[in-house]
N, C-alpha and C positions, 0 to 999 in steps of 0.2 A: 546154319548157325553153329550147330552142333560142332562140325568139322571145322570153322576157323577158332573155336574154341580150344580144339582141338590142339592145332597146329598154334595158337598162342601160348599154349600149356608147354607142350614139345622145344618151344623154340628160348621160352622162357626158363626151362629144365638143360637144357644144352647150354646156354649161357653161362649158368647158373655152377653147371659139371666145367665148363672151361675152364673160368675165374678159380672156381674151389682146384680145379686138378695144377693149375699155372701155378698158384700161389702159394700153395697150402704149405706150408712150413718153413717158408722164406720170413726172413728176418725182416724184411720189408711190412709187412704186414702187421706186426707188433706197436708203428708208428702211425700207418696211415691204411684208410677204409678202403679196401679197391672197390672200384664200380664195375659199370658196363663196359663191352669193348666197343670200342669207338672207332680205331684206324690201323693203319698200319705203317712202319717206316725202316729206315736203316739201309743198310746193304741187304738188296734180295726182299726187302719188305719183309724179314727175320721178326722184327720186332712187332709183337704186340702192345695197341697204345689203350690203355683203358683210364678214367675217370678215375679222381679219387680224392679226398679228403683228410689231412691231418688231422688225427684224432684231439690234438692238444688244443687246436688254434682255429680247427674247422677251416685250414685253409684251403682253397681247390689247389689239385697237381692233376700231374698227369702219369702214370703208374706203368712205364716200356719194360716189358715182360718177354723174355725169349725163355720159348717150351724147349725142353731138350727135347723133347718126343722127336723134334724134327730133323733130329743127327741120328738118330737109330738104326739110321741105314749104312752107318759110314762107323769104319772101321775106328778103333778106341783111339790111335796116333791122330787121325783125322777128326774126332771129335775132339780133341786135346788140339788141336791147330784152329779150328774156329771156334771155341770156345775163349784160346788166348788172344785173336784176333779180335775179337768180340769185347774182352776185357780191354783190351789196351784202349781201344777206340773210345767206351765210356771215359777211361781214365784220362785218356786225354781230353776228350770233353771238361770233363769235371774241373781240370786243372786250368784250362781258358774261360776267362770273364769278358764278354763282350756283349754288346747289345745287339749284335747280328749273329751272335753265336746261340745255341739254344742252350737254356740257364737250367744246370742242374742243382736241384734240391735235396736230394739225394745219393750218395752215392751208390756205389754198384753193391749190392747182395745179392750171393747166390749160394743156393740149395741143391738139396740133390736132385730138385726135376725141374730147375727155372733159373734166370736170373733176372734180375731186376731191379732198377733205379726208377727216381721219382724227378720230374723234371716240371716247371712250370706251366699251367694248364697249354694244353695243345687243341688244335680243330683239327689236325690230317696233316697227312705229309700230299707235297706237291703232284707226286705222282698218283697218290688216290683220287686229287680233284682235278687230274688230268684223266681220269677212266680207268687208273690199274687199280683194282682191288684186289690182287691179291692178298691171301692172307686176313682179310676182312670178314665179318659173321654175314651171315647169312639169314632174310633178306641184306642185301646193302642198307646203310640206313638211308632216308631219301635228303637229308640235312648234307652230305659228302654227293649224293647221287645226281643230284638236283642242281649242284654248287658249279656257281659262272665266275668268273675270274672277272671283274670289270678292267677296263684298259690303264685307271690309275693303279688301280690293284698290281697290275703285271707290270708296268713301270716300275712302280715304288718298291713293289718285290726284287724286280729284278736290281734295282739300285741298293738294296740293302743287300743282297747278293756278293753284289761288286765290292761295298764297301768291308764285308764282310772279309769277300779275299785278301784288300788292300791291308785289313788289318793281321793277317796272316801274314801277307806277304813282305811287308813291311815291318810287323811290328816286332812279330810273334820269329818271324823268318824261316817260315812253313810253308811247305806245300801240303794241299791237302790229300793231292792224289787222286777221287772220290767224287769228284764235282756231279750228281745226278739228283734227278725231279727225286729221289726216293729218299736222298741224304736232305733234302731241303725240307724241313717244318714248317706248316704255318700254326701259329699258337692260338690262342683264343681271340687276342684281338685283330687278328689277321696278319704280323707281321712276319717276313719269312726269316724263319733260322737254319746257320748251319749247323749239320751232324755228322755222324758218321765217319770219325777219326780214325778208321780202323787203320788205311794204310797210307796215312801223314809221313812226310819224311821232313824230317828237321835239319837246317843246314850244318853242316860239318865245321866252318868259321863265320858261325853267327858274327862275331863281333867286325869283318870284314863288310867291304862295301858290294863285295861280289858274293854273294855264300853259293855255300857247292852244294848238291844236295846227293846224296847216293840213291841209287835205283836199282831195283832186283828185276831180275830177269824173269821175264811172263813163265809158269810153269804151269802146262794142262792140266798135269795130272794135279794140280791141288782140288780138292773141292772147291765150286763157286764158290760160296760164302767167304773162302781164303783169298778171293781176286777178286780185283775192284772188278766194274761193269764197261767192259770192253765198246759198248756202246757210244760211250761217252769219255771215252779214255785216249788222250793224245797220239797220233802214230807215231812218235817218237817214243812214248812206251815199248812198245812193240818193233819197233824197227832196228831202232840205235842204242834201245837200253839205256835213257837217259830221259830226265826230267827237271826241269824247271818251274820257274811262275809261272812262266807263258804255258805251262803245260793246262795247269786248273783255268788257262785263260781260252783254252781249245774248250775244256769242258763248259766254263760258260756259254758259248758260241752255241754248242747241242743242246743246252737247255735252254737258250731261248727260242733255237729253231723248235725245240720239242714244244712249249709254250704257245706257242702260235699255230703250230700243226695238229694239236687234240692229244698230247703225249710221243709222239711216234717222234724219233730220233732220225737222223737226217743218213744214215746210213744202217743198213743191217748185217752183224758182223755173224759170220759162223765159227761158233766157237771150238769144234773139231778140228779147223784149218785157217787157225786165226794169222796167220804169216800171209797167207793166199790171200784171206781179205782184206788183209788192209795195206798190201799192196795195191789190189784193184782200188781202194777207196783213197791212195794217194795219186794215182792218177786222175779221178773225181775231184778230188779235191783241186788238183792243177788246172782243171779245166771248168769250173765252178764258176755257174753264171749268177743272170741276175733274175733267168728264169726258174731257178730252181728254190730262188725266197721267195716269191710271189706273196706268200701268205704272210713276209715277215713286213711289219710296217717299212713305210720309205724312207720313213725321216732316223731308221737303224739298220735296214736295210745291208750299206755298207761296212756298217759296224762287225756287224754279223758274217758279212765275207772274211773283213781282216781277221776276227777271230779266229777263225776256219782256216789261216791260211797254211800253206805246210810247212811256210821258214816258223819257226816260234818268233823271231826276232822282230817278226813283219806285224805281229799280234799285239793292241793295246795293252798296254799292262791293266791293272785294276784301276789304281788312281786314276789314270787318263779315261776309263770306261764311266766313274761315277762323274766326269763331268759335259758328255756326251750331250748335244742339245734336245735327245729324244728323254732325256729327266729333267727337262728344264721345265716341263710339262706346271700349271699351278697348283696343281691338287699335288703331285710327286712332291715339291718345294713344302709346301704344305706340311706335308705328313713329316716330312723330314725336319722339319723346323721344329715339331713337336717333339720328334724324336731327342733331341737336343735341345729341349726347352730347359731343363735343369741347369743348362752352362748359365744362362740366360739370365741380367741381372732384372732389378724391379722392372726400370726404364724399358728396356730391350721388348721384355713380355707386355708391360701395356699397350705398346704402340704396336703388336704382332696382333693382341684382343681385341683392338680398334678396332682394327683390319681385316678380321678374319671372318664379321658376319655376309659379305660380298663375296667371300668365296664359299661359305656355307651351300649356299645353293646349286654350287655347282658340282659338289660330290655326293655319290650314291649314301642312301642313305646306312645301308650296312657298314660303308668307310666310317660316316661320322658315328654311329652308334659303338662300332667296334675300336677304333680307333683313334677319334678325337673327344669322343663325350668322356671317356677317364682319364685323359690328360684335364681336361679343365675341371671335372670334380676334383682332382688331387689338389689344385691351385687353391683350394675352399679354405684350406690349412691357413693361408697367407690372408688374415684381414686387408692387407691395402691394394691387393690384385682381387677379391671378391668382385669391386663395383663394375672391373673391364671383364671379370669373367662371367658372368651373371646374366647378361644378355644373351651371349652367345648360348646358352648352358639353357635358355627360356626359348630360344629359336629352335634349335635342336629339340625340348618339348612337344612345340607346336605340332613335327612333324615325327612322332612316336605317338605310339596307341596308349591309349590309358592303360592296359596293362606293362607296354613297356617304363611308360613313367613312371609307374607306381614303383615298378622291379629295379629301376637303371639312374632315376634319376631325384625320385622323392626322397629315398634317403638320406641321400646326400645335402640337399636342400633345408633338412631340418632345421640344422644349427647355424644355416644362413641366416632362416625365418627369425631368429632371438638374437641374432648380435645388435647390439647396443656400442659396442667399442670398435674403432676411433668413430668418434662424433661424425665427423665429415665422412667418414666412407659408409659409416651406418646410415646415414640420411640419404647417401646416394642409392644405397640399396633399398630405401624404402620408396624413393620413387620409381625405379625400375621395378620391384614388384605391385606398385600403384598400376605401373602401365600394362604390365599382363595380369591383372588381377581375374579378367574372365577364364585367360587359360589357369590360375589356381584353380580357382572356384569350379571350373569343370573338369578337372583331370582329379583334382585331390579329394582322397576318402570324405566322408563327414565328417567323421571322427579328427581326422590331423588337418580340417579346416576349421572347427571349433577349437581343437587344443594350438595349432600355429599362425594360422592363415588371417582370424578373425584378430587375433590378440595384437597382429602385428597394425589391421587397419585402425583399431583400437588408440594405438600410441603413433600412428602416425596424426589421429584427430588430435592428438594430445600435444605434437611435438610443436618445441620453439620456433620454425622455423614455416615462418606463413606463405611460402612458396610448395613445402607439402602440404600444408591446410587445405590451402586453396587447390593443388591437384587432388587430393585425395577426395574432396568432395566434391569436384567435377568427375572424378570416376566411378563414384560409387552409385548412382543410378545407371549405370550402363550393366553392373555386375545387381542389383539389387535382387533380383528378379533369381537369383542364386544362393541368395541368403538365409535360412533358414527363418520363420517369422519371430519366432521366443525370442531369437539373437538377436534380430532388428529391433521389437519393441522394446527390451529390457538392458541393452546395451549401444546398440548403434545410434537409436534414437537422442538418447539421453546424452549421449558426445558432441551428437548435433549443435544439438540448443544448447548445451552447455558453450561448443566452440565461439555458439554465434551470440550470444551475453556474455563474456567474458572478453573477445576480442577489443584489441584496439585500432582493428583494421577494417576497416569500410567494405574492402574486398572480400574478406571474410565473412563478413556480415552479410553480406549481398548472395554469395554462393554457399552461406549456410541456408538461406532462405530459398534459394532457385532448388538446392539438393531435396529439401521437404518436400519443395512440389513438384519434383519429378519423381520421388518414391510416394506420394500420396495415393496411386493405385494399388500397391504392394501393401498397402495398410487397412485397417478393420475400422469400419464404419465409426462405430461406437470410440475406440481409441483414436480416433481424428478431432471427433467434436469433445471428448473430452481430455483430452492434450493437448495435440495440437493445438487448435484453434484461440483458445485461454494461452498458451506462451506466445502467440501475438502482441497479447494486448502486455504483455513486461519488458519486448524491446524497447531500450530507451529512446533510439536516434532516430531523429525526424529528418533524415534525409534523403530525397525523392528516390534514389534506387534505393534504399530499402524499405519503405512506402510504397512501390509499385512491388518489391518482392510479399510485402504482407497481402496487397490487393490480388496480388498472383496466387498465392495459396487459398486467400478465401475464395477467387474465382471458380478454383482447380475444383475446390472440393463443393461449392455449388451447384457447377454442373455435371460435373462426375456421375454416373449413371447410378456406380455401386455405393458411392459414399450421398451427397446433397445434404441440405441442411435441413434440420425442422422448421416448423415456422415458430415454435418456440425460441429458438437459439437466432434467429432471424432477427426477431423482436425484441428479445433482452440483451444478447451481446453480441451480435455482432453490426448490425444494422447502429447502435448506440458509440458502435469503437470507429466502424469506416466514417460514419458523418462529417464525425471533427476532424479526421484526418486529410478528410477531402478538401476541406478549405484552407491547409497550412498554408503559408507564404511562399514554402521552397516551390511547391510545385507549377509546371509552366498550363500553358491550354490544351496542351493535348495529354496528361497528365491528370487534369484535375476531370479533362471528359472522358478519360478511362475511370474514372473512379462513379462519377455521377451513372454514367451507362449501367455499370455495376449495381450501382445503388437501386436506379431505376429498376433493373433485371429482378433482384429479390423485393424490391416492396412490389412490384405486380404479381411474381408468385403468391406473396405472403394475402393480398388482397386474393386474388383467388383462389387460394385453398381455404381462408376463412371463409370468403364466400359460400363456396362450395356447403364446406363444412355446416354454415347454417341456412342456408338453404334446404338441405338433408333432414337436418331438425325441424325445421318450422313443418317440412309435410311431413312427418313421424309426427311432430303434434297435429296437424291438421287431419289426421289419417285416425290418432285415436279420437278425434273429436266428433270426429262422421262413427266412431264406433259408439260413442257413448251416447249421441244423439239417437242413433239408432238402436242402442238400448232403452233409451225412454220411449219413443214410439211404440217399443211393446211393452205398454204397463204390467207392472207386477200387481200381487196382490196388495201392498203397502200404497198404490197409489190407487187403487180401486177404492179403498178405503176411503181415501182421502177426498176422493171424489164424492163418497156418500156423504162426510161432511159438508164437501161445499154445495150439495144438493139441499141437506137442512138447512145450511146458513140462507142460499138462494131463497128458500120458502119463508123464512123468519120476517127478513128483510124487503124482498118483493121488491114493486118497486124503485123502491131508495139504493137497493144495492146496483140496482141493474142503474141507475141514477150517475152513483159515482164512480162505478167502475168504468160505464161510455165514456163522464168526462174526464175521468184519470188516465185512461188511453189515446183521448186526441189530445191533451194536454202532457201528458209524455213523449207521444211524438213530436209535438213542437216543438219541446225544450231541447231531443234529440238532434233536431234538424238546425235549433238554434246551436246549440253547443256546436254540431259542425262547422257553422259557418265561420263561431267564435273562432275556431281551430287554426281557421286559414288555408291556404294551399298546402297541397301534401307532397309528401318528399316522394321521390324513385320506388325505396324499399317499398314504404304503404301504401301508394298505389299497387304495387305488385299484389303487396297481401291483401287489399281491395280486392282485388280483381281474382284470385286464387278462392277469395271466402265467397265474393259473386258464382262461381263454378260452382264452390261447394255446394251453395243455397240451389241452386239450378239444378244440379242431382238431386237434392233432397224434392227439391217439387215433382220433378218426374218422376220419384215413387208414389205408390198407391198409395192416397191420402185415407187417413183415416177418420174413421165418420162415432162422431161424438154423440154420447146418447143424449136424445132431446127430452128437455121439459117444459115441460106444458107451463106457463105461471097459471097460478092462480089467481083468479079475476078477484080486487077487492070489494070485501062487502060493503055494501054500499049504505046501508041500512044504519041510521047511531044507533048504538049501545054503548048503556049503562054499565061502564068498567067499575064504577064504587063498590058495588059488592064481591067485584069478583080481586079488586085491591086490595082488600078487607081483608077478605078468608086468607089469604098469601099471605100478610104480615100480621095475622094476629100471632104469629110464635114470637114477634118481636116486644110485646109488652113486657117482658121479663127482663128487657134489655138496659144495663145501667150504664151510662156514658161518663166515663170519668173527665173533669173539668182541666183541660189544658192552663197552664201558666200562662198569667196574661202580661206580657211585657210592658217597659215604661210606655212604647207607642199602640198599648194598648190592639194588638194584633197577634196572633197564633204564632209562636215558635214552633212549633211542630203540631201535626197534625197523627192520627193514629194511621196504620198503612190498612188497607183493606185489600184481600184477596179476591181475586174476581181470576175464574176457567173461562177463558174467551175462544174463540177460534175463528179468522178470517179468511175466505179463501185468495182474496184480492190487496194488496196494498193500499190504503185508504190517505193519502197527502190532508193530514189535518188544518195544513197552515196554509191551505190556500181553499178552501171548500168553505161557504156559507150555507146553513139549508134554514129555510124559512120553518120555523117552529109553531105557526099558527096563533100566537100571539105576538108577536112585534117582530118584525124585519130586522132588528141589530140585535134580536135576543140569540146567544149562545153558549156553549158552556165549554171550557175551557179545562182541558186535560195536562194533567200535572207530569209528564215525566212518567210513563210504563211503557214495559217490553210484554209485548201478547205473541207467542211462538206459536206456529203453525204446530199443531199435535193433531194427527188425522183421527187416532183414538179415542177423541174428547167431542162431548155435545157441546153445544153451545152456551147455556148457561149451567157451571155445574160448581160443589162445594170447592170450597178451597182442599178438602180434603180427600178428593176424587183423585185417584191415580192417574196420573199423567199429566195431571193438567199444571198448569205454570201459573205462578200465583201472581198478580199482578196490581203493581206497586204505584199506589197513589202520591206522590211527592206534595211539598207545602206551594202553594200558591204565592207568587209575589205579591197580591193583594187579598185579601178573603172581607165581604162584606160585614157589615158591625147589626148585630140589629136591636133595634131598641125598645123594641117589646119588652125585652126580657131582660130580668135585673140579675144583677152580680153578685154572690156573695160578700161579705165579709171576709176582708184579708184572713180574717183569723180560721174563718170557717175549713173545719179538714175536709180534705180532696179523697171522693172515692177511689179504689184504684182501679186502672181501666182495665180491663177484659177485651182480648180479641173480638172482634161482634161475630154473628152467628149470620151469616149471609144465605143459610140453606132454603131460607121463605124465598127467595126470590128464583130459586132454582125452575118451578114451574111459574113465573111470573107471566112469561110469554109461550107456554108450553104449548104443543101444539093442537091442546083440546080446546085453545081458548080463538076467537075470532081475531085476525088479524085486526087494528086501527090501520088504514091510511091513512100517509098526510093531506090528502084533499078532504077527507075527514074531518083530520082535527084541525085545516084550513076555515073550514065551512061554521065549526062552531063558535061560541063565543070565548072569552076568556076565562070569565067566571064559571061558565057551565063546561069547560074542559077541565077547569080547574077542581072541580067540584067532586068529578067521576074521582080524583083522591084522596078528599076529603071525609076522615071518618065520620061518621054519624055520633053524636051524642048520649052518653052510657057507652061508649065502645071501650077494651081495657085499654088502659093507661098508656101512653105513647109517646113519648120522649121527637119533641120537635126537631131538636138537633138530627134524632134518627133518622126521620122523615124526610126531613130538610136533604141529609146526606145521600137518601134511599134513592129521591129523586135526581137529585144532581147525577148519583151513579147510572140511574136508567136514559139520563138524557145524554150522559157522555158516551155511554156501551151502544146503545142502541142506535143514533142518528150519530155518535164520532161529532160533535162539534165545539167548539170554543164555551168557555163560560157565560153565561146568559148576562149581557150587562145592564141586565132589569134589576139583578141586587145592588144598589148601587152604594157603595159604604156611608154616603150622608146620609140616607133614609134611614142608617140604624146604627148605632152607639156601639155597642157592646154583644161581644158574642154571648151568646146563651147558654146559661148552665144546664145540668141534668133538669127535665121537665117529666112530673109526673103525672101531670094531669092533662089527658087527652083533650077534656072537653074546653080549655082555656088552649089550647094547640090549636083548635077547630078553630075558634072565635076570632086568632090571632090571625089564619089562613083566610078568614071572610073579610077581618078586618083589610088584613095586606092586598088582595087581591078584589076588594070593593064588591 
């Protein structure tokens, strides 16, 4: 690594000393950059060709530099002889314009170690890419080393050649003298030129139809560099001292045999005994077969003899050689057509542009890159030749590398992409770039496809002209997939649907909507359902191709893997927009059953994803319902509690409770099994969920049931007792109790009533309105509850104050009826009303406590009326006892305790007038023996 470092270093330092030691105080240099050496040419391959650049203009040349170093060996007269051989030769150059001539840009400067002219960029002289390097750096480069002549190449050269001479010979009325592979240039784009004017002779009666030309006489001793190259030099140089046209037409003859032979000249002359040789080489030449061209094509073959021949007169002239049928060749025709494309009116060039992509394919591509692709960039200049040159200039793309495009042809391209003027030729060029728009899009930076390439698709969506509409939106899904996404959503898109509302063309309408939905893959989910799909429903026109183009985009994006629709958007708009579209008039039956198919297609998804979806839910609720059941199964402490209530209330009641909660159970389930059947047949869904809750209950049985702690009832005593005393003691705290007298309305009945608190606690639901219990005095006796809520509180006993924590107080309402009784008499309207006091209900709290003996009702079945009646009746001298209070006390114990309806033993005829406050117990008593007989 080290060592080719090395030698890159070395070789790059020697270059570097060349250029500097060639150049270095040459006037040339002041004007323009010298570069690397590149080739070599001239007489003897003297000249050094190197690179080079105008400093003012940055134009490329090419910088022919002769070192004197290389006359150092030759005496000062002899450096002063090819030095002025050497001038004149530039200067003749310089002073000939031709297009077969190599074009000097400079003239000749010379210094004291060089001289040097600038000439139009060069690749090599002919004999370097024949194999002579002499004179060339070292390594070779591999660009000349490497370099193959193709066959139109050496036609077309050699035809410019020709023409080259014809224009000397003819115009100029010169000889060149010089004709060799080393005086022929090829320049940059490959054409060849002539050089090397050192020993031109110019005719003595130019303005005759014969010119004379004078000829010196061969001398050895000059130095080479003072004598042309005997190689390629007529024998009549040499022979007779005398030269013509026909002489540079001998030298064409050796350079095309050299051409075909790998450089090697068809004769080798020795230059010590140049009389001797080419005498022996005129007899050769008299004898000159057609084995000796083998290597030269057939169809020149003979050309190539006559030029060879030894009369000069017997030898084509030049004119007659450019019109030889081996240049009639189409790529030759070709190149030379372009060559003279400048004479060339509009006319002439468009119908050559037609024409000329048919022959594209048939030349190397180095010909058209070097030699036709900047003939038709230059035509760029001329707007009404862009539209013929423009294709050809796109073909030629195709077949360059993206780096060559970028280098050779995007440039150029620019100011094509923005022309706007003439109408007509601008519209033509925007459908030619519509039609390679994938080679834009693939060859051009990002950058000069955002700032030219997009701009231009842009205003093609925009132009008047509904035949680019319509192409340009049948090409843009072919290139989409190229387009950068920001661009497409925020500018291409929005051209779209602009083009296709706004049109008045049907067609346009139609393949703005097919273009949607062939880039609806290229687009983002989210940006499809909320653009797209909403600028459906604002095209105005209902007719069936663009109806089947709206059913086509919904389709697209339905089943599209990466886009689909929700089933939101399913249900609110889009399912709500196709319906009515599907029944319009325009459309035919095969039409309207693409649409229904459609329709069918999303409402079974939309039915099964909601399906889905609540199905999912009902077992996530079914899932916490088995959770929270099975959180009841393990009781907490709160319902342990509650349990111990319902174990007191169980003991309280005995039983009566065990009574109505048996038949509140088989009479729930009836109503239940009724209310089913009221239901009717059951739909799909509730059968399912039937049958999913049947499972659930079916796991819940196969766990470990849990085992309820038992109690024992207790057996009632059977034994009567005497309740009166123990009635007594419990409400003697009520003798202090004063009842305020309610207003008696016109119909002589209670407006209101006072509310009384009562702490209840049930453990069972008790159905008041269908339950009768026989009271042990009359079979339709029962007592009738007004309107209260008794809340399950596990915290609370059974009978407790209204002022017990926890307990719920419980609200006696007015009765639709309340009996009259007529014992008892009415004040005086005038008489004042004490005012009423909450009653004190705490006597009753141990009423039925559990130190006192249960009554059963087969008990208070068994007794009489009187004598049941009696165990609450006070005894006479007891304190004073307000009837009303009594009255209410019991009422309260027969509604709390048995839960039944109003006893309709009070029957409002049997008594007049409700009763005021009563203070006197023992007329209470009398009134109780009285009522109850």
């Amino acid at each position: 690594m080290e060592s080719m470092l090395n030698k890159l270093k070395n070789t790059v330092t020697k270059v570097t000393a060349d250029v500097t030691s060639a150049v270095m105080g040459n006037p040339v240099t002041r004007e323009f950059d010298v570069g690397r050496h590149i080739a070599s040419g001239g007489n003897g391959l003297a000249w050094k060709i190197f690179n080079g650049t105008k400093k003012s203009t940055k134009q490329e040349v090419a910088v022919f530099v002769f070192d004197k170093k290389l006359i150092d060996k030759y005496q000062k007269f002899e450096k002063d002889q090819i030095i002025d051989s050497l001038k004149r030769g530039v200067q003749q150059l310089t002073r000939l314009r031709h297009p077969r001539l190599l074009t000097v840009q400079h003239p000749l400067e010379e210094s004291r170690d060089c001289l040097a002219f600038c000439t139009e960029p060069v690749f090599a002289s002919l004999a370097n890419v024949l194999g002579n390097w002499e004179n060339l750096p070292s390594p070779v480069s591999p660009d000349i080393k490497d370099y193959k002549l193709y066959d139109v190449e050496t036609k077309y050269g050699l035809l410019q050649v020709s023409e080259g001479l014809s224009f000397l010979h003819s115009s100029v009325k010169m000889v060149h003298g010089n004709i060799t592979s080393e005086n022929i240039i090829l320049n940059k784009s490959g054409a060849w030129k002539i050089m090397g004017f050192d020993f031109c002779v110019s005719s003595t009666n130019p303005s005759e139809q014969e010119p004379k030309f004078p000829c010196k006489e061969w001398d050895p001793n000059l130095p080479s560099l003072c004598l042309p190259n005997p190689e390629y030099l007529a024998p009549e140089y040499i022979l007779s001292v005398s030269c013509e046209t026909a002489s540079d037409m001998y030298s064409l003859g050796t350079v095309i045999y050299a051409v075909f032979n790998k450089g090697k000249p068809i004769f080798e002359v020795n230059k010590q005994d140049i009389y001797k040789s080419f005498s022996r080489q005129l007899d050769q030449l008299s004898r000159l077969g057609s084995s000796s061209l083998t290597n030269i094509p057939e169809e020149v073959r003979e050309h190539v003899k006559l030029l060879l021949n030894v009369t000069p007169t017997v030898r084509p002239d030049a004119d007659q050689m450019t019109k030889i049928p081996f240049f009639d060749d189409v790529g030759a025709v070709t190149l030379q057509y372009f060559d003279t494309l400048f004479q060339r009116d509009n006319l002439q060039k468009s119908q050559f542009f037609k024409g000329l992509p048919k022959v594209l394919p048939k030349l190397p591509k180095r010909v058209i890159v070097q030699r036709i692709l900047p003939c038709l960039t230059s035509e760029f200049v001329n707007p009404d030749m862009v539209p013929f040159v423009l294709p050809n200039v796109l073909l030629i793309a195709e077949e360059c590398t993206k780096e060559e495009y970028i280098k050779l042809i995007l440039p150029d391209l620019g100011p094509v992409f923005k022309q706007q003027e003439p109408i007509q030729a601008s519209n033509m060029i925007l459908l030619i770039f519509l039609q390679k728009m994938d080679l834009l899009l693939t060859k051009t930076p990002p950058d000069e496809i955002k700032n030219s390439v997009l701009p231009m698709i842009y205003r093609a969506l925009e132009a008047p002209s509904i035949q680019i509409q319509e192409l340009c939106l049948n090409i843009i899904p072919t290139f989409a997939n190229l387009i950068d996404y920001p661009s497409m959503k925020n500018a291409l898109i929005p051209r779209i649907k602009n083009a296709c509302l706004q049109t008045s063309s049907l067609a346009v309408r139609v393949n703005s909507l097919v273009c949607l939905g062939k880039i609806l893959e290229y687009l983002d989910k989210w940006f499809v359902l909320d653009d797209i799909l909403p600028f459906l429903q604002q095209i105005p026109s209902k007719e069936p191709a663009v109806l089947m183009g709206i059913l086509g985009i919904y389709k697209c994006t339905f089943a599209h893997k990466k886009l689909g629709i929700t089933k939101e958007q399913l249900a609110g708009k889009v399912l709500p927009h196709l319906i009515p579209l599907s029944i319009e008039n325009n459309l035919n039956l095969n039409q309207f059953n693409s649409f229904i198919s459609v329709i069918k297609e999303m409402l079974n998804r939309l039915e099964c994803e909601h399906k889905t979806k609540l199905e999912q839910l009902h077992i996530m609720q079914e899932q916490q319902k088995s959770l929270d059941i099975g959180n009841q199964m393990n009781p907490s402490e709160e319902t342990k509690v509650t349990n111990a209530g319902s174990q007191q209330i169980d003991k309280v009641f005995n039983n009566i409770g065990a009574d109505f909660l048996t038949r509140n159970e088989s009479e729930s389930k009836e109503d239940g099994l009724q209310n089913k059947h009221k239901r009717g047949s059951l739909t799909l869904e509730e059968k399912q969920k039937l049958a999913k809750e049947q499972e659930q209950a079916q796991k819940l049985k196969n766990q470990q049931p849990l085992k309820p702690q038992v109690h024992t009832p207790v057996a009632p005593v059977k034994q009567t007792k005497d309740l009166t005393d123990t009635l007594m003691d419990n409400m003697s705290s009520l003798t202090s109790l004063s009842v305020g007298t309610p207003k008696i309305s016109a119909s002589s009945t209670f407006t209101s009533v006072p509310p009384m608190g009562l702490g209840m606690v049930f453990s069972t639901p008790i159905d008041n309105t269908k339950r009768n219990v026989t009271n042990g005095l009359n079979a339709n006796m029962g007592f009738q509850t007004s309107g209260f809520s008794m809340p399950v509180n596990p915290n609370q006993n059974f009978f407790s104050s209204p002022s017990t924590p926890g307990a719920t107080t419980m609200t006696l309402g007015t009765p639709s009826t309340l009996p009259n009784f007529n014992a008892v008499s009415v004040p005086p309207a005038g008489t004042k009303q004490t005012q009423q006091r909450p009653t004190d209900m705490s006597a009753l709290n141990n009423l039925f406590g559990p130190q006192k003996p249960k009554v059963s009702m087969n008990q208070l079945s068994q007794q009489k009326p009187g004598q049941w009646l009696n165990q609450f009746v006070p005894p006479q001298g007891s304190p004073g006892m307000s009837s009303s209070v009594m009255g209410t006390q019991m009422n309260m114990i027969g509604q709390s305790a048995f839960g039944v309806q109003a006893n309709p033993f009070f029957n409002p005829q049997n008594f007049a007038q409700p009763p005021t406050t009563m203070t006197n117990s023992s007329s209470a008593s009398n009134d109780l023996k009285d009522l109850f007989g």
